[in-house]
N, C-alpha and C positions, 0 to 999 in steps of 0.2 A: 428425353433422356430418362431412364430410369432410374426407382429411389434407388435403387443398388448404386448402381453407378453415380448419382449426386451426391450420395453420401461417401464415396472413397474421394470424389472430388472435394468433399467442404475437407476432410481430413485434412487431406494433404495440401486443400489451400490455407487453411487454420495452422498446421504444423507450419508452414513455409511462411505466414506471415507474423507468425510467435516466435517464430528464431530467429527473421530478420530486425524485431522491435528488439527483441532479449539483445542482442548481439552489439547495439546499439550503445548500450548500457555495460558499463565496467564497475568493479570495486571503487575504481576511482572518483565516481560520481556523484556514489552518497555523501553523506557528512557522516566524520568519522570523528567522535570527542576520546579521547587518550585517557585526559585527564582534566579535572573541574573545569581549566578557562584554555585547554588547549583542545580546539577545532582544527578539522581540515574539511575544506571541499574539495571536491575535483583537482585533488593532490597537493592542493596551494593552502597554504596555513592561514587560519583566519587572524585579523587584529583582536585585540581587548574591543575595543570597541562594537567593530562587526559582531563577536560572540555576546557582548549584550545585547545590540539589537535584536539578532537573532532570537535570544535567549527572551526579551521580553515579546516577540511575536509569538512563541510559543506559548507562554504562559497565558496570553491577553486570547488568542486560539481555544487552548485547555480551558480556561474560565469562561469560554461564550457561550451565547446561549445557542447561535447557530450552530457550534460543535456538538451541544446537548440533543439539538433536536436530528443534525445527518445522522450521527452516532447510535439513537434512538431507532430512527427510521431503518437505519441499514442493519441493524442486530435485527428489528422487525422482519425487514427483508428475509433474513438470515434463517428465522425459526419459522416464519411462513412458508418459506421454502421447500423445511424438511417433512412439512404435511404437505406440500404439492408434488413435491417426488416424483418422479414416473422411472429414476434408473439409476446407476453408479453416477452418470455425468452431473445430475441433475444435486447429489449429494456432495459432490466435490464441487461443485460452483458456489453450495453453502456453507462448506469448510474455508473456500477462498476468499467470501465475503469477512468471514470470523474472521479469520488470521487479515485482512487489511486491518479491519478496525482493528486489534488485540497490534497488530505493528504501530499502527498509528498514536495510537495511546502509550506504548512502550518509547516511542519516539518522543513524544510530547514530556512525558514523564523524566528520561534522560535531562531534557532539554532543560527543562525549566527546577532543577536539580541545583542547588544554589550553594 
């Protein structure tokens, strides 16, 4: 097969296997906090209790040192990246690593919000 042709084939198998994972996934799924102690997940309202648990997973996550060092690692990852560059793909995949972590840490933050 030729690279021409393997590459409209990863396309369209990458596109067709990103909208079937995407699609997967609703609004509904994330956890949504309203206000201080009212949670929902996957549309169902959390107890007091559940949102402490929750709520001290996060915190006890945000304060590890294993967070410290993925966190570290994958920002590494992140700025290593944009000197190994070779093209547009190659800079959007280290924009995407940023924005997980910068989500991750916006979540954790939310979360443990007292």
């Amino acid at each position: 097969m030729e690279s021409t042709e393997q590459k409209i084939l990863q396309k369209h198998l990458a596109r067709f296997i990103i909208e079937d994972v995407y699609n997967t996934i609703t609004e509904d799924d994330i956890l949504r906090i309203t206000a201080l102690n009212v949670w929902s997940h996957k549309g169902t309202p959390l107890t007091p209790g559940q949102v402490v648990a929750l709520r001290n997973e996060a915190r006890a996550l945000k304060d590890s040192g294993l967070w410290k060092i993925l966190r570290s690692e994958l920002l590494w990852l992140a700025r290593n990246g944009y000197s190994k560059s070779k093209g547009e793909s190659d800079l959007v995949a280290v924009k995407i690593l940023e924005l997980l972590v910068k989500t991750i840490e916006e979540k954790l933050d939310t979360m443990t919000k007292v």
